[in-house]
C-alpha positions, 0 to 999 in steps of 0.5 A: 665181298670183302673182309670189311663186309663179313660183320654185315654178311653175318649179321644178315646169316644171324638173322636167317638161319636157326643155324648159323655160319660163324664169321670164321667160316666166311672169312674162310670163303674168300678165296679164288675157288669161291665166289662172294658176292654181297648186295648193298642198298645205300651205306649197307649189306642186305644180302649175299651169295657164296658159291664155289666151283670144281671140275666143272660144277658149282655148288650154291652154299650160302644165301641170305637176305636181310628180313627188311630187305626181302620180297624186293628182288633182292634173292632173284638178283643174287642167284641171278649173279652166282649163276652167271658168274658160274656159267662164265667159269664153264659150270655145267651143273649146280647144286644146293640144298635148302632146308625141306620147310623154306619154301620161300627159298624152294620157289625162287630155286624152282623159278630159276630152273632147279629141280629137286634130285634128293633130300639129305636126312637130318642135314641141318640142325634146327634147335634142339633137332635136325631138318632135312634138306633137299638137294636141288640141280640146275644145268647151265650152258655157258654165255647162253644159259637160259630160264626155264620157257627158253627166255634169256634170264637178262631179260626174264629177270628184269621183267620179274623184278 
């Protein structure tokens, strides 16, 4: 992800989140400590992915896929990459929290081994209110971090998609 996608990335957060992130924010996301990925089909984004890493945990802090674009794999292989390209920076841990009423999003989480540690009440603003978020963790071991059922995630990804 590049400066020139941030219009496309925030269109895509406009059209996902009840809440979403200003452009200022994901200007600020691209940095070393964080990785911005984006998903392209043709001359656009679909969707993205930002992540960023200290001592050895990362945090999955943005994902999004263009309503068009979703139910085709898309959101599979943007957690695939942030998990990889985490593992590769010696990540141990990742955590995430995704809004309690996104099961959609709970499921994929849940396919690619998180399980839920807590929920953060009121975490994230939803119209006039606030909704809870739950917070979710997965362990990774390096180069040789597998989903859950022990199967390569190369593999059992590309048999999922």
């Amino acid at each position: 992800m590049g400066v020139s996608d941030v219009a496309d990335v925030a269109r895509i957060e406009r059209l996902s989140s009840p809440a979403p992130w200003e452009d200022d924010l994901f200007r600020g996301c691209l940095r070393p400590d964080y990785l911005c990925r984006v998903m392209e089909q043709g001359a656009g984004v679909v969707g993205f992915a930002i992540a960023n890493h200290a001592a050895g945990e990362g945090h999955l802090l943005n994902l999004a896929v263009h309503p068009d674009w979703r139910g085709r794999g898309c959101g599979r292989r943007l957690l695939w990459t942030v998990l990889r390209l985490l593992a590769r920076r010696r990540v141990t841990s990742v955590f995430l929290e995704v809004r309690r009423s996104n099961e959609r999003a709970i499921a994929l989480y849940e396919r690619f081994g998180f399980a839920v540690i807590g929920m953060r009440q009121d975490y994230y603003a939803r119209g006039n209110g606030r909704e809870d978020a739950l917070t979710m963790r997965r362990e990774i071991d390096g180069a040789e971090w597998t989903a859950s059922g022990g199967a390569p995630v190369d593999s059992w990804l590309e048999q999922e998609m």
